[in-house]
BAKOLVO-61425 format. One line per field, with one value per residue (C-alpha): residue number from 0; x, y, z; residue in three letters. Coordinates in steps of 0.5 Angstrom, whole numbers. Each point is the difference from the previous one (the first is absolute). Layout:
<pts>
i c(NUM ...)
east c(X ...)
north c(Y ...)
up c(Z ...)
aa c(ALA ...)
</pts>
This chain:
<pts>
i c(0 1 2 3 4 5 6 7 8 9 10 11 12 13 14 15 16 17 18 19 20 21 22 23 24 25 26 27 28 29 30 31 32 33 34 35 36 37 38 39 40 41 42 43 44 45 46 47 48 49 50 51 52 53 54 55 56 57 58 59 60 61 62 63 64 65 66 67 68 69 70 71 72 73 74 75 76 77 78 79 80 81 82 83 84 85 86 87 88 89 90 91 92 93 94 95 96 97 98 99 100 101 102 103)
east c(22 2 7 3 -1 8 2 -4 4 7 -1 -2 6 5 -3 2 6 -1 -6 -2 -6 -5 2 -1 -7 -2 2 -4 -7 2 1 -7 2 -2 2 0 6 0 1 5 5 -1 2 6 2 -1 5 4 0 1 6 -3 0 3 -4 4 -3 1 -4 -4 -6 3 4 4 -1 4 2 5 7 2 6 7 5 0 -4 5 -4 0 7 1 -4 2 7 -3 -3 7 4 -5 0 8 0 -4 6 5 8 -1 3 5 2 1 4 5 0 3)
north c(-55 3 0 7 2 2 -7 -3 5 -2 -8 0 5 -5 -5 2 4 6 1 6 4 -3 -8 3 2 -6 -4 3 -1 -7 -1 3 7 7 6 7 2 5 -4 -5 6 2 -7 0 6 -2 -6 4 5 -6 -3 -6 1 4 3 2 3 -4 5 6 -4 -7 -1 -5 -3 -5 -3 6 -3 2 2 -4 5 4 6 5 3 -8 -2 7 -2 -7 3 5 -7 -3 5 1 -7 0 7 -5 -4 5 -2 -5 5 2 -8 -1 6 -4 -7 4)
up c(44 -6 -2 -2 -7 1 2 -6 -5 3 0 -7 -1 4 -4 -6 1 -5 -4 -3 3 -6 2 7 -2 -4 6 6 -5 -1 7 0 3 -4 3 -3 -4 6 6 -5 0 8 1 -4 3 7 -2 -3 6 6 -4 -3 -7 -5 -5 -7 -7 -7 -3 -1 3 2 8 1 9 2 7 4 1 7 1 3 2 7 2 2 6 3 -2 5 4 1 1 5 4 0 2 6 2 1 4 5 2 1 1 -6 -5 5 1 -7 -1 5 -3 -7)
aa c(UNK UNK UNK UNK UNK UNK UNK UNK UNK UNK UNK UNK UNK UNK UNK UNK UNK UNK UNK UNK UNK UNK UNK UNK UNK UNK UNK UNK UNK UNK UNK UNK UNK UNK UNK UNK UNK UNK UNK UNK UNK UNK UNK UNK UNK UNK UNK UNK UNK UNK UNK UNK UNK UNK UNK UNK UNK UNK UNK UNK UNK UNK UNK UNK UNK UNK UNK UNK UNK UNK UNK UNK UNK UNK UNK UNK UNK UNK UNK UNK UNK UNK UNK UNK UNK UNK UNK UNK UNK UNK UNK UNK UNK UNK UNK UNK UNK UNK UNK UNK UNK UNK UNK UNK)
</pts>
């Protein structure tokens, strides 16, 4: 069974950390792969597009790719949705708002 050629362009990418589209070019026929320059953007472009790599231009002719940081902070639609699961969740037990409402 064949390994994806996506999958061998991100591994060499992961090992790198950042490299430019050459370095990147260089490495796959070390490893052996040849592929058209073609077929070597619509790879990188598919990366790009699922969020695994980001793809910047140095120069005219020269890209840097590098390993896409993911991002820390909250998605504003999970944190409402999160927000609209607690408040459901304490709507099932009804009469404990009304009880802490007595004690203070």
């Amino acid at each position: 069974m064949a390994i994806p050629l996506r999958n061998i362009v991100y591994e060499k990418i992961k090992i790198a950390g950042s490299l430019t589209d050459s370095e990147l070019s260089k490495a796959l026929i070390k490893a052996g792969i040849s592929i058209p320059e073609d077929e070597f953007n619509k790879t990188l472009l598919n990366l790009e597009i699922y969020g695994l790599i980001k793809v910047t231009w140095l120069t005219k002719e020269d890209r840097r790719i590098e390993i896409a940081e993911k991002e820390e902070g909250e998605d504003e639609i999970e944190k409402q949705n999160m927000e609209n699961l607690e408040r459901e969740y304490e709507s099932g037990f009804p009469g404990v708002d009304q009880e802490q409402e007595i004690e203070e």
